[in-house]
DOFIBA-262938 format. One record per atom (N, C-alpha, C, O): x, y, z. Coordinates in steps of 0.02 Angstrom, whole numbers, padded with zeros to 5 digits, always signed. Layout:
N
XYZ/...
END
This chain:
318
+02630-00281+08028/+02604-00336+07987/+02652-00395+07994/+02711-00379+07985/+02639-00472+08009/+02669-00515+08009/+02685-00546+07953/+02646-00563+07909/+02766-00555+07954/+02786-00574+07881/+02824-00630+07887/+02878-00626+07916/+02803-00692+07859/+02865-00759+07869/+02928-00744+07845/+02941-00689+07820/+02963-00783+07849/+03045-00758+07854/+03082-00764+07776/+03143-00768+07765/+03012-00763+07713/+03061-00740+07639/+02999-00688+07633/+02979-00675+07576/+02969-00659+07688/+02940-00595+07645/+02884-00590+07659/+02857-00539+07679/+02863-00634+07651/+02788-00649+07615/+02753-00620+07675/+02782-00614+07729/+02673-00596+07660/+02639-00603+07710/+02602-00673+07738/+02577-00719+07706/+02608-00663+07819/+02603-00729+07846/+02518-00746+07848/+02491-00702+07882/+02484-00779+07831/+02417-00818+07844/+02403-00819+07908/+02450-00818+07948/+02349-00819+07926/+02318-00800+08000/+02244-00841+07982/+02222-00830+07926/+02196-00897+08038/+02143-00899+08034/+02101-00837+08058/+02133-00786+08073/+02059-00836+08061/+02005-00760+08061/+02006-00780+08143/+02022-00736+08183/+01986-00850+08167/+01955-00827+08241/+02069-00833+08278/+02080-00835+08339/+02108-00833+08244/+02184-00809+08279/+02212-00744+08275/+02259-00723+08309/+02159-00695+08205/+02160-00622+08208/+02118-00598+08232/+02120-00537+08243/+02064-00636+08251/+01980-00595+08325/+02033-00594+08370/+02058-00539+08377/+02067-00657+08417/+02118-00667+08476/+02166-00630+08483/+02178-00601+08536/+02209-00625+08420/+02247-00567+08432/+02248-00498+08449/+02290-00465+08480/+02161-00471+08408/+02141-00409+08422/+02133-00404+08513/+02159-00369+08557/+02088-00453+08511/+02065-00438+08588/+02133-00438+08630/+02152-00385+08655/+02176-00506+08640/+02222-00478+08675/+02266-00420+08676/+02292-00400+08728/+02275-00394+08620/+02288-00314+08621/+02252-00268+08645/+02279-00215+08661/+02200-00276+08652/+02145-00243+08681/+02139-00242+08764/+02139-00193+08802/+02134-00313+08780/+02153-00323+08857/+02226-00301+08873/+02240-00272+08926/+02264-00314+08834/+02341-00300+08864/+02331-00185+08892/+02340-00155+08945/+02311-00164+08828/+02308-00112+08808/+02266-00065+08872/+02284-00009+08893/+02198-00108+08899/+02156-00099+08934/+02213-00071+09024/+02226-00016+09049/+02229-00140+09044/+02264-00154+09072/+02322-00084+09095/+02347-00070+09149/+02326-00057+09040/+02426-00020+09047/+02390+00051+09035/+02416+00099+09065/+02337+00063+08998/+02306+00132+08990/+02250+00148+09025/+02224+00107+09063/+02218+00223+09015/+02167+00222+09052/+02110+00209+08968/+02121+00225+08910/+02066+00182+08995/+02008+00166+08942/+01988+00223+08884/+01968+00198+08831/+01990+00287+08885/+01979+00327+08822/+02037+00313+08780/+02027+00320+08720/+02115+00287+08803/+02150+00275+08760/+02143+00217+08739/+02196+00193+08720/+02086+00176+08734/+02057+00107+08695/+02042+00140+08624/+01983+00156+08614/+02089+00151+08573/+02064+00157+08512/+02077+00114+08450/+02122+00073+08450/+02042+00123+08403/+02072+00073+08349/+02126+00071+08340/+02153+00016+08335/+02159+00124+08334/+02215+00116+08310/+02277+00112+08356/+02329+00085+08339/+02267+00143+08418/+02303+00084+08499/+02302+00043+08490/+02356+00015+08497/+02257+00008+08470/+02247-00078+08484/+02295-00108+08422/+02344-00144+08433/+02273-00091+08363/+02295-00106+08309/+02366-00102+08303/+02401-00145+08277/+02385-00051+08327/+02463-00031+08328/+02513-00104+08374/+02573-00119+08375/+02478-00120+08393/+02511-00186+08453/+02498-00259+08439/+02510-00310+08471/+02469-00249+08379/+02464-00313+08330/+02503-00353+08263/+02550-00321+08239/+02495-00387+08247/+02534-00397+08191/+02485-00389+08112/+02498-00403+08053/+02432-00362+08143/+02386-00340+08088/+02372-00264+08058/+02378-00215+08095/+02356-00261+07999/+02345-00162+07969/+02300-00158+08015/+02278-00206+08046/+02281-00091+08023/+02218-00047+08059/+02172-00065+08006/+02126-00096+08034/+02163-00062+07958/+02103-00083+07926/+02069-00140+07925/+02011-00143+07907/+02104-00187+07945/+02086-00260+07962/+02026-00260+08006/+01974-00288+07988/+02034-00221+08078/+02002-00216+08116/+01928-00222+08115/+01890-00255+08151/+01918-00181+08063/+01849-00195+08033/+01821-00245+08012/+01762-00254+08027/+01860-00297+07967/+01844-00361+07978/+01805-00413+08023/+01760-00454+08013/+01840-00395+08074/+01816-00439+08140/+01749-00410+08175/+01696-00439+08186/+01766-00354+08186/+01754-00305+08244/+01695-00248+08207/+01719-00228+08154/+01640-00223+08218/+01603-00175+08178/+01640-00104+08215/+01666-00061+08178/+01641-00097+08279/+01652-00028+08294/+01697-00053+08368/+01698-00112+08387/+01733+00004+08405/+01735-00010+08464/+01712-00014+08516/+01751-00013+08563/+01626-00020+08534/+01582-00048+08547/+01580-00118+08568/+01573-00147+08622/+01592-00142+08485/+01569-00224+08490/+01637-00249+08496/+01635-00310+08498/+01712-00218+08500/+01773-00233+08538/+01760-00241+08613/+01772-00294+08641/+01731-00177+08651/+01756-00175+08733/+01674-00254+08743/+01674-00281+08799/+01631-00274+08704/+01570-00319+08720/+01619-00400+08725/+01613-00445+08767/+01672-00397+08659/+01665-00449+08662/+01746-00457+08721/+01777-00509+08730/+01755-00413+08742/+01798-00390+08797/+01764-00431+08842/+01792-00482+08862/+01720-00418+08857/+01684-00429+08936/+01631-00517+08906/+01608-00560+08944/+01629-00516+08862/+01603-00589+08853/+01571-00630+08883/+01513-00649+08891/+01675-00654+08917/+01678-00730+08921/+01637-00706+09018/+01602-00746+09049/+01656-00634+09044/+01632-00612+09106/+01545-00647+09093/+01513-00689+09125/+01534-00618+09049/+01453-00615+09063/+01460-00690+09061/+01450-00726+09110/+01471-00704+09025/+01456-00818+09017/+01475-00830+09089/+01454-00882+09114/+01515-00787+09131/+01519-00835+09190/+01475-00795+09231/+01444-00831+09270/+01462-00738+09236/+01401-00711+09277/+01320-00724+09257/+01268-00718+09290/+01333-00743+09193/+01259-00765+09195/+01220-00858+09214/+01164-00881+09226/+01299-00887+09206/+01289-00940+09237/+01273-00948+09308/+01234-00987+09334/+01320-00894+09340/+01298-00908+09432/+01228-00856+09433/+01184-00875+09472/+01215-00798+09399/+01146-00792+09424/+01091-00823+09398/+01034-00809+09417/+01104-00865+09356/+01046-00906+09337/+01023-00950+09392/+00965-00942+09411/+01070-01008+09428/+01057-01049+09482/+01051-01014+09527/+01014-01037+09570/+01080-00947+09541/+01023-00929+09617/+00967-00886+09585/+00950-00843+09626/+00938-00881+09539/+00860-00859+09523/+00818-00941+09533/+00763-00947+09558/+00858-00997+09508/+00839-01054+09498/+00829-01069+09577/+00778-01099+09593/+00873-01052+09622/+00857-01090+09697/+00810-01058+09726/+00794-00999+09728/+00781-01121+09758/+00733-01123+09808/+00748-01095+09872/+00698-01077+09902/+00801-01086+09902/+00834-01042+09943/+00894-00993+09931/+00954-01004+09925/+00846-00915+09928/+00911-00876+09895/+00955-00854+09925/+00996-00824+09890/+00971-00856+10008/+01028-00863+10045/+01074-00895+10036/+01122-00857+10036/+01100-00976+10025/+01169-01001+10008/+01185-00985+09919/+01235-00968+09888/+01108-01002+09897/+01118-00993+09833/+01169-00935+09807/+01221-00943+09776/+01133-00862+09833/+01170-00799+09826/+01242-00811+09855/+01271-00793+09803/+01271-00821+09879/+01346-00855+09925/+01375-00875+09854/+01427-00863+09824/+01321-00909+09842/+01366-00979+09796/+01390-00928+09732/+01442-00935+09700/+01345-00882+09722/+01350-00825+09664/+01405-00802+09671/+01455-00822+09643/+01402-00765+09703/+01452-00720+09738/+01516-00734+09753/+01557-00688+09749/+01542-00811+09777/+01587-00815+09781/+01613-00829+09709/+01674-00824+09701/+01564-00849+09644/+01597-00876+09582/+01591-00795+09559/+01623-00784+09507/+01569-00759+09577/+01582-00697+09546/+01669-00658+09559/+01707-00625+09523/+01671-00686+09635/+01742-00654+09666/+01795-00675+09618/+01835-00638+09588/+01786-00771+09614/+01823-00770+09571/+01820-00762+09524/+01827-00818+09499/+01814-00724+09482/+01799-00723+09405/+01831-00619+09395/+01857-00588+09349/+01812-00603+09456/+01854-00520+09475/+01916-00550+09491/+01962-00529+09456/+01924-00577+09516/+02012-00595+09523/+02039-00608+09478/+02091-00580+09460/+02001-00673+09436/+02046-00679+09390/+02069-00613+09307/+02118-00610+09269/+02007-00573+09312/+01991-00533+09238/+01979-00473+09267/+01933-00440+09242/+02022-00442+09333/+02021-00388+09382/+02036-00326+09338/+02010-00270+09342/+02087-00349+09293/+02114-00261+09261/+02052-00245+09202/+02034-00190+09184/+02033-00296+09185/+01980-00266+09129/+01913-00245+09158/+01881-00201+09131/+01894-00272+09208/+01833-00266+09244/+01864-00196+09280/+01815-00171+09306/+01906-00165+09289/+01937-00094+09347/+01933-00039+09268/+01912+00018+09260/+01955-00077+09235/+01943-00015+09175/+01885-00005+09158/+01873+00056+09153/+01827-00049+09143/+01765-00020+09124/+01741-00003+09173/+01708+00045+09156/+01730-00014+09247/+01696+00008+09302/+01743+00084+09324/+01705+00132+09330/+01795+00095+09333/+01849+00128+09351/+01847+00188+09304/+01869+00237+09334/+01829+00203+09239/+01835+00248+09221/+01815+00302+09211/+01787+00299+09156/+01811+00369+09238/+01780+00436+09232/+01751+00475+09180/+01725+00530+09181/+01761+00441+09142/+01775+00444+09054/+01671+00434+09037/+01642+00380+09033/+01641+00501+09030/+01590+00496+09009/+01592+00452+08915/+01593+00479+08860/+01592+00378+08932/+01590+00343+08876/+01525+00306+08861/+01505+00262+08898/+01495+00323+08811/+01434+00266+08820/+01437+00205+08790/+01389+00168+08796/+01503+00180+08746/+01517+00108+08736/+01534+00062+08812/+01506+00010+08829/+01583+00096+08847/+01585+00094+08930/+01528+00068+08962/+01519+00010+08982/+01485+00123+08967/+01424+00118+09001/+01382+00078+08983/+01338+00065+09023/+01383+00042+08908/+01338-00023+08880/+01374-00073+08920/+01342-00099+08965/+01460-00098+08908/+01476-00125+08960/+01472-00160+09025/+01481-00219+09042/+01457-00104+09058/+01457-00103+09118/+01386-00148+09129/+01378-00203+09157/+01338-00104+09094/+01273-00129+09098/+01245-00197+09079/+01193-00223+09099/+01288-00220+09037/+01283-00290+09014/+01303-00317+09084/+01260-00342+09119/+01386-00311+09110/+01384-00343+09168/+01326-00349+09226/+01291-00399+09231/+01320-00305+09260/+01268-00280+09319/+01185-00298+09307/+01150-00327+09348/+01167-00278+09251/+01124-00290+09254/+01055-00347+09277/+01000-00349+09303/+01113-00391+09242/+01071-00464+09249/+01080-00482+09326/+01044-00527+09347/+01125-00452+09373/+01158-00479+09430/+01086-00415+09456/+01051-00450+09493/+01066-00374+09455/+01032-00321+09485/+00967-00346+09484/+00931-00326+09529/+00936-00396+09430/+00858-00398+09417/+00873-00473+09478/+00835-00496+09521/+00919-00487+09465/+00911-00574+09528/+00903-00550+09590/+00867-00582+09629/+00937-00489+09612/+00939-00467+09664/+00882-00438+09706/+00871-00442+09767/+00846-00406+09653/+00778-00365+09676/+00726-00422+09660/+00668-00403+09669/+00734-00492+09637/+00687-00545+09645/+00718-00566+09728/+00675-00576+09771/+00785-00571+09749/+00779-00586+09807/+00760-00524+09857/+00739-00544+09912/+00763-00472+09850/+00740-00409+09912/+00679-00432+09925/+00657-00444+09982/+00636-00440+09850/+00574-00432+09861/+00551-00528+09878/+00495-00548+09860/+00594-00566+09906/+00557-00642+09935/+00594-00645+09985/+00591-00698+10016/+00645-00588+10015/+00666-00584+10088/+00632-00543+10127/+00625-00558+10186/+00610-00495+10108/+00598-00444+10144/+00542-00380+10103/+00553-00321+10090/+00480-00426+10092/+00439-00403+10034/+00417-00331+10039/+00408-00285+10000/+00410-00347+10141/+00359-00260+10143/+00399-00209+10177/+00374-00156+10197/+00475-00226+10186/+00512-00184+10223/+00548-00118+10166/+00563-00061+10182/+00553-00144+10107/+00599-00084+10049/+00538-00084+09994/+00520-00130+09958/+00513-00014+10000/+00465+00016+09961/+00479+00025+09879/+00434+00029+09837/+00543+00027+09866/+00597+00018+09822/+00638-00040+09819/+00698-00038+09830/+00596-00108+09799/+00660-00174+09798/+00710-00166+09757/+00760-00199+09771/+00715-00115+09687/+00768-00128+09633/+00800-00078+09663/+00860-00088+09659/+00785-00018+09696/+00844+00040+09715/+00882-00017+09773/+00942-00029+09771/+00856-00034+09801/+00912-00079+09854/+00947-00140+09840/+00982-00161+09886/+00945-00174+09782/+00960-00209+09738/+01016-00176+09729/+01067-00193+09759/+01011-00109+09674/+01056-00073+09660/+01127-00064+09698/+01185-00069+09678/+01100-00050+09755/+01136-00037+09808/+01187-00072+09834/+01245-00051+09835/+01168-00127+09855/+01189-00224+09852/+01229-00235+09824/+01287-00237+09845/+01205-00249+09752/+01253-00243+09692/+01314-00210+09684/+01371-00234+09686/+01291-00139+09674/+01351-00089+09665/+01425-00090+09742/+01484-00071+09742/+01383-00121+09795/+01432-00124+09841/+01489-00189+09834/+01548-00192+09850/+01439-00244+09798/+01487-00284+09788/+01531-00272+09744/+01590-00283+09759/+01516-00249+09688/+01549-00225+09627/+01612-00203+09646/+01666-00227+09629/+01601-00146+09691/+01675-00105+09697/+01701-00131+09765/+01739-00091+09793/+01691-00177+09793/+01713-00230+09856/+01761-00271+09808/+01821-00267+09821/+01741-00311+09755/+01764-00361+09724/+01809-00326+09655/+01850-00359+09623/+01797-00270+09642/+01879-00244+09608/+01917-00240+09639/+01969-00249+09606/+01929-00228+09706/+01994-00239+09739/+02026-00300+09737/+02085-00301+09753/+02002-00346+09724/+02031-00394+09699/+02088-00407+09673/+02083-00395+09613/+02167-00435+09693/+02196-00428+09656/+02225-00510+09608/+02236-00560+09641/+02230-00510+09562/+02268-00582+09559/+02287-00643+09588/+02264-00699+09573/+02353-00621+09655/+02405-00619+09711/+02355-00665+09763/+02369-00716+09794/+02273-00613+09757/+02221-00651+09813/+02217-00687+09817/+02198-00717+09766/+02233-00735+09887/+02238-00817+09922/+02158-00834+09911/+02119-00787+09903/+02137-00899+09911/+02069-00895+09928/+02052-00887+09990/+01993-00869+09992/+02083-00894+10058/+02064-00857+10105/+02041-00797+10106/+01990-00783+10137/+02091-00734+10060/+02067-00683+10057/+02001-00683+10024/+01955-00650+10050/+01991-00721+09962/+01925-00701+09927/+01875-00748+09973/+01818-00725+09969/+01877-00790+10003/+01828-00815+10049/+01806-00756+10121/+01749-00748+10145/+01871-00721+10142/+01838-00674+10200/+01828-00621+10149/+01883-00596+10165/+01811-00587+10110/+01781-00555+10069/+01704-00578+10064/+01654-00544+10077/+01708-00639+10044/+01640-00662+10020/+01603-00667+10064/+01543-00662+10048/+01619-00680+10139/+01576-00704+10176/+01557-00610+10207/+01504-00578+10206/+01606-00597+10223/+01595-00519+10238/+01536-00471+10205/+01497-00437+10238/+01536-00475+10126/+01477-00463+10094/+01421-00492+10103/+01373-00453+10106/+01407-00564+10110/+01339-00587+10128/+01346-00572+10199/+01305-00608+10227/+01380-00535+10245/+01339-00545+10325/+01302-00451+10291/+01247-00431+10309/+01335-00421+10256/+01312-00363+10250/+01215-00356+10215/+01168-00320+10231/+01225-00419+10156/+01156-00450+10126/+01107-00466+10175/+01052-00438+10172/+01127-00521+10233/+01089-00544+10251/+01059-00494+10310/+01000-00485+10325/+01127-00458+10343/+01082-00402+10398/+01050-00347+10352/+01031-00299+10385/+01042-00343+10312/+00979-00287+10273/+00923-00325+10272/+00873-00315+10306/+00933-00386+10217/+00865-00405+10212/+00841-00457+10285/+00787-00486+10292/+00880-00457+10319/+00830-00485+10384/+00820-00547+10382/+00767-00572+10399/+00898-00599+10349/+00886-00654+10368/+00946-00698+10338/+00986-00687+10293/+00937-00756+10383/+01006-00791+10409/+01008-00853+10365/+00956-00884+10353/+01073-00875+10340/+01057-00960+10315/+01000-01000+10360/+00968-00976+10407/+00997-01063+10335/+00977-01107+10363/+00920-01135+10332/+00890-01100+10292/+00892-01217+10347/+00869-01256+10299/+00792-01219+10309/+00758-01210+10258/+00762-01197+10381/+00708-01175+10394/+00689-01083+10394/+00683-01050+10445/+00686-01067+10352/+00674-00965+10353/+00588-00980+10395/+00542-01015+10373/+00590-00944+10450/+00512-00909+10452/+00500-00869+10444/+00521-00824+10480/+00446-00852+10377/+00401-00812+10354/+00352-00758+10377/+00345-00701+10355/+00324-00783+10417/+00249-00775+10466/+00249-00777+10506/+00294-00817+10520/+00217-00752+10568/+00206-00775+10641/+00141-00746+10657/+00138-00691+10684/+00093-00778+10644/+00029-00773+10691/+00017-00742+10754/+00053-00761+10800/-00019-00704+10763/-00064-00705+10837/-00124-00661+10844/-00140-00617+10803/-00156-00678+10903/-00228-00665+10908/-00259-00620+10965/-00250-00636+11024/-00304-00556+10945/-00309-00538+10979/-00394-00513+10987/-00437-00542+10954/-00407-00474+11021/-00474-00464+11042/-00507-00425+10976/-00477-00383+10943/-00562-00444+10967/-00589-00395+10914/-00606-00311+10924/-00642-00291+10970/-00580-00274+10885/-00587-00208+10875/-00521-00183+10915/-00521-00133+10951/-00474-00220+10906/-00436-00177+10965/-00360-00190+10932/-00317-00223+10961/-00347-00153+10852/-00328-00164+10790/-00267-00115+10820/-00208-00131+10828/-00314-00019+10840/-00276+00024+10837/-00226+00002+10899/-00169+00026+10892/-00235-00036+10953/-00194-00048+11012/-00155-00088+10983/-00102-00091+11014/-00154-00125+10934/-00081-00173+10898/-00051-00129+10863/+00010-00128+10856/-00094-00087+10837/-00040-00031+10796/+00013+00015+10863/+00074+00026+10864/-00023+00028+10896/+00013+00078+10948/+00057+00031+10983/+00107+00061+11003/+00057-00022+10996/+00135-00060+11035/+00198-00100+10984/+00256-00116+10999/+00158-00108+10914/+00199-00156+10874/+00219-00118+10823/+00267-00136+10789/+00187-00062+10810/+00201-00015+10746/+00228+00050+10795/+00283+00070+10776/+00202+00084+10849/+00245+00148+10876/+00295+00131+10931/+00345+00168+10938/+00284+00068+10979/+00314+00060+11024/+00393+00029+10999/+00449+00051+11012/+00374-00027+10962/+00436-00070+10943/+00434-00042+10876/+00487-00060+10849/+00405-00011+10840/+00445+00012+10802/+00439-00040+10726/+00468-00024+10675/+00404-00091+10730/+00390-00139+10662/+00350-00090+10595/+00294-00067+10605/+00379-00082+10539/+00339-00044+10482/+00281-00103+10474/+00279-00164+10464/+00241-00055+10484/+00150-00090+10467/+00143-00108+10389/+00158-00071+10342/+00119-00168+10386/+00114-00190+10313/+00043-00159+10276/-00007-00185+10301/+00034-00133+10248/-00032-00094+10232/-00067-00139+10186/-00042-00192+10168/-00133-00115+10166/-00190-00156+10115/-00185-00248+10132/-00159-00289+10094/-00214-00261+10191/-00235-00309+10195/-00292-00349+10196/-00340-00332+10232/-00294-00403+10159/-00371-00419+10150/-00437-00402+10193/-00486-00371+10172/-00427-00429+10257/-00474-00414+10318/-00472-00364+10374/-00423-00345+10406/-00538-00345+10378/-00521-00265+10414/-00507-00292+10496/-00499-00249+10540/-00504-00353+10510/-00509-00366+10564/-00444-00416+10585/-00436-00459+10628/-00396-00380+10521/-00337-00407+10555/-00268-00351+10543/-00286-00304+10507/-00218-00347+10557/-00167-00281+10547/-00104-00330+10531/-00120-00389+10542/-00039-00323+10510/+00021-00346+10524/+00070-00284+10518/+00061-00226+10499/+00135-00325+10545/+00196-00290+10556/+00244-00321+10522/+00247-00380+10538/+00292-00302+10472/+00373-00301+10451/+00409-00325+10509/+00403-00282+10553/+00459-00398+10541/+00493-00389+10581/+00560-00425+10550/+00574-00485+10549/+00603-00362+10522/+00643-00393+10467/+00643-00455+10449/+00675-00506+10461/+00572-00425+10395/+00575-00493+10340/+00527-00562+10353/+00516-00613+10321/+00504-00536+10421/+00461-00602+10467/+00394-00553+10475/+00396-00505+10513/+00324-00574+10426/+00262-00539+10429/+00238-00573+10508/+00243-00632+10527/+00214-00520+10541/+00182-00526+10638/+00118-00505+10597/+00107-00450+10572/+00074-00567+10597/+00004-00532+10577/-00047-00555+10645/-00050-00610+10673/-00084-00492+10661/-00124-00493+10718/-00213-00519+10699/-00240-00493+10650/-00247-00564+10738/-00303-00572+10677/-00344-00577+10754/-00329-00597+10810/-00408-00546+10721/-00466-00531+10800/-00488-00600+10795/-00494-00634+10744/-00502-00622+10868/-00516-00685+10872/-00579-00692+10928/-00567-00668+10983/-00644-00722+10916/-00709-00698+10976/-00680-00736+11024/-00697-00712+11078/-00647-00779+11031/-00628-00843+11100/-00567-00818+11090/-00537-00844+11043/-00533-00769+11124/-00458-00741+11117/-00424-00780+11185/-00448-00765+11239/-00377-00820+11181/-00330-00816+11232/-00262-00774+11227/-00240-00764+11171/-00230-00751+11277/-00174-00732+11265/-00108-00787+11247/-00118-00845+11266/-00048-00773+11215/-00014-00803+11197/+00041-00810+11256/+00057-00753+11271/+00064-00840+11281/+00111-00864+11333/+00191-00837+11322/+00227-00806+11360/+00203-00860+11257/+00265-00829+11221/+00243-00823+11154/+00195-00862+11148/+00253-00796+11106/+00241-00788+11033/+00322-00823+11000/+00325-00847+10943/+00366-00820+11034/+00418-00839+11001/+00478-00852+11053/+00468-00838+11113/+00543-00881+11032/+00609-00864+11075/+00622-00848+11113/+00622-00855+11175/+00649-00793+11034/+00679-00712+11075/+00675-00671+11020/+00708-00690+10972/+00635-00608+11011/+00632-00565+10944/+00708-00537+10963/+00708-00510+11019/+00764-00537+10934/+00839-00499+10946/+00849-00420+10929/+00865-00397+10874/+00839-00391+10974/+00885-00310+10957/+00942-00283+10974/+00972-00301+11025/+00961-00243+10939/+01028-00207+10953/+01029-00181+11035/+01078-00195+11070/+00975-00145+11060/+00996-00127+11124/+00940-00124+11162/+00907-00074+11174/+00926-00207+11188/+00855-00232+11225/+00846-00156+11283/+00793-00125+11285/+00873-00147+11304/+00890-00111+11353/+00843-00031+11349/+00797-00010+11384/+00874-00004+11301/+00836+00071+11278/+00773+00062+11270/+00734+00099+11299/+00741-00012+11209/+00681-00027+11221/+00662-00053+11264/+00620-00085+11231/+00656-00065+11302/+00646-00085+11362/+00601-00027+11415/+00548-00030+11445/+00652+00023+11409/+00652+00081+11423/+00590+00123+11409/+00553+00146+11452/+00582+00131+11329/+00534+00161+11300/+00465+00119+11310/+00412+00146+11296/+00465+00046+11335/+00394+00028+11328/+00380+00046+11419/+00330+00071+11443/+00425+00029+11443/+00418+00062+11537/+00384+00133+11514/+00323+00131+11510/+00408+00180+11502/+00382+00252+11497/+00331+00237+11437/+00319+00293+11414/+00299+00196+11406/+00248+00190+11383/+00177+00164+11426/+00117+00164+11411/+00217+00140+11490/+00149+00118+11524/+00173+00034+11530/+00148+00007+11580/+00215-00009+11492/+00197-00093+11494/+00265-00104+11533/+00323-00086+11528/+00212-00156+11590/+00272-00179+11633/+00323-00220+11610/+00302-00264+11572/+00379-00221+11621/+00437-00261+11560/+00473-00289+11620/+00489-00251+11666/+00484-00346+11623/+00522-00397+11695/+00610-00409+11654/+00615-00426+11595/+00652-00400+11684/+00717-00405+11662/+00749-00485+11692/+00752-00503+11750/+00766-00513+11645/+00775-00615+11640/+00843-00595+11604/+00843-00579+11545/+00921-00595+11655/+00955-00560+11616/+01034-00648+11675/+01054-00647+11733/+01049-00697+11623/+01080-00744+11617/+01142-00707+11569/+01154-00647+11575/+01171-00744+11529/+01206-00748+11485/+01187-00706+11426/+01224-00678+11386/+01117-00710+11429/+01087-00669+11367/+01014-00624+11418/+00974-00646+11458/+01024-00561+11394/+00994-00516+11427/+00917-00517+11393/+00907-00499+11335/+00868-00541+11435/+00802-00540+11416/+00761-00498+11427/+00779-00468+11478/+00721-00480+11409/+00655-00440+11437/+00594-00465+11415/+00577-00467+11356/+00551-00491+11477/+00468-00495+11454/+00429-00439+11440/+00447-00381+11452/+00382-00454+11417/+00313-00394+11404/+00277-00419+11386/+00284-00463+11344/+00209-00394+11418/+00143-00413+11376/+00116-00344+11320/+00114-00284+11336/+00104-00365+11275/+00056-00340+11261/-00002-00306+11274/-00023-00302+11332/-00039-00274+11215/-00114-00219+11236/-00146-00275+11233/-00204-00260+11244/-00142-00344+11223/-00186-00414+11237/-00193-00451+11266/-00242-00488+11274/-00115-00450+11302/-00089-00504+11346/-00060-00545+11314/-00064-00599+11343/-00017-00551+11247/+00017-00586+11210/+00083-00566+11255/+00093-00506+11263/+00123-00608+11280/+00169-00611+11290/+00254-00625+11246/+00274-00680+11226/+00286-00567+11241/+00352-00560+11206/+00394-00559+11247/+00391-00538+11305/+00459-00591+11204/+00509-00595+11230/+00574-00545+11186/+00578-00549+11124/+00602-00517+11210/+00649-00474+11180/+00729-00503+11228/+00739-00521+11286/+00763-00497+11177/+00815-00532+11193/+00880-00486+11141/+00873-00463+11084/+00926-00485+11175/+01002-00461+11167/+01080-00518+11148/+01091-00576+11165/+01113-00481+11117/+01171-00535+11122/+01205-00571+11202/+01189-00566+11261/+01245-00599+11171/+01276-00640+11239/+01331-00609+11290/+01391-00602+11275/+01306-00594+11349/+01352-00552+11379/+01398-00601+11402/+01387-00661+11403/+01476-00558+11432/+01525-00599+11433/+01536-00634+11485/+01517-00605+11536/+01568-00705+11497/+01544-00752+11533/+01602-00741+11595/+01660-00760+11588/+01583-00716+11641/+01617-00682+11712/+01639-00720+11743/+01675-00698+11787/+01629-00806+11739/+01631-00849+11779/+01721-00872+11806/+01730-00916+11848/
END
């Protein structure tokens, strides 16, 4: 108990004995493991009785909430503006990096409620206050990156999330912003190669093309078994099919005046043009190898739509 210097007990405003509690609480957090968060831990490291506590505080519950607070005021500020943006690629960046900092700076209290083994369910409200709101923004972006590829947008959300989570407790203090910048960017290349897509001012959505009428099951058999695109199911017209090509709908639509398409695009990019390549040869389609700097392969199609498949940049020999 704090006593001025003839005795007396010393006066305190109410919100300089809330402050004091909590920083005992964070200090306490910090140096112990979290089941030893008790009233009377905390209390003991104050200049206030244990009974006081009650005052402020209803239970230790609404201690470890108003613990994490000032966290949520700053996580709910950055996921508000990327639910708010019109593009959730930099937007999410922009999250993410105000999230890094905000683990750096409030790292030991955020390692204790995530960090602890301790079947607690004041903990686990915690936790959930944090994450949560960061998990529902997330599965609004799965599901406007990559609508028909995850059958489950909030389990991969989840996923997302929870990887950043325990990416960004490592966090320490000490961290340069270089470090928390190659952190940050490291996590979104992980975001963006799931959901199937890259910054930039232009995302394409769609890609059209046209093929002969009734000849639906032959787009399924080169674009859905050959290459391998998950078929988007229940589509309006029976006389059209599409394909998933991370995150880019290939919708095929019967057309009575069909020409073939010359190129449909670029270069669709895979990991190893080569193997496919391979598998559409032993499928029957002749594939011509256009192999520069960047290793190409043509193919037509069961229509005569002409694709281009394309590889990274091989190394320059010159």
């Amino acid at each position: 108990m704090a006593l001025a210097t003839d005795g007396r007990r010393r006066r305190r405003t109410p919100d300089d004995a809330r402050r004091e509690i909590l920083e005992a609480a964070a200090r306490r957090l910090a140096q112990a493991p979290p089941h030893e968060l008790t009233v009377a831990a905390v209390m003991a490291d104050t200049t206030l009785t244990r009974k006081s506590f009650y005052v402020y505080f209803r239970d230790r519950a609404e201690l470890l909430a108003a613990l994490v607070q000032p966290l949520r005021t700053d996580t709910d500020e950055a996921v508000e503006s990327w639910r708010a943006a019109t593009d959730p690629v930099p937007a999410g960046r922009a999250a993410l990096a105000s999230a890094a900092r905000t683990y750096r700076r409030h790292g030991a209290i955020l390692r204790a409620v995530f960090w602890s083994s301790v079947d607690d369910p004041d903990l686990t409200a915690a936790r959930a206050a944090l994450v949560e709101p960061v998990i529902v923004a997330a599965e609004a972006t799965v599901r406007t990156l990559a609508p028909h590829r995850f059958p489950d947008a909030r389990a991969v959300a989840t996923a997302l999330v929870t990887m950043n989570v325990h990416r960004l407790l490592e966090l320490r203090p000490e961290a340069s912003d270089a470090e928390l910048d190659e952190l940050v960017d490291s996590l979104t290349a992980v975001w963006e190669a799931t959901l199937g897509s890259a910054a930039g001012a232009v995302v394409m959505r769609q890609l059209g093309l046209g093929c002969p009428p009734g000849e639906q099951e032959l787009s399924r058999a080169f674009y859905g078994r050959a290459l391998g695109f998950p078929e988007i199911p229940n589509l309006d017209s029976a006389e059209e099919c599409a394909f998933d090509m991370g995150g880019v709908e290939l919708r095929l639509t019967a057309e009575a005046d069909f020409r073939p398409a010359e190129r449909i695009c670029a270069s669709l990019f895979v990991d190893d043009a080569q193997a496919l390549a391979d598998r559409l040869t032993s499928a029957g389609h002749d594939v011509v190898v256009d192999e520069a700097r960047i290793r190409r392969y043509r193919v037509k199609d069961p229509h005569g739509n002409v694709i281009e498949l394309g590889q990274q940049e091989l190394p320059d020999t010159r």
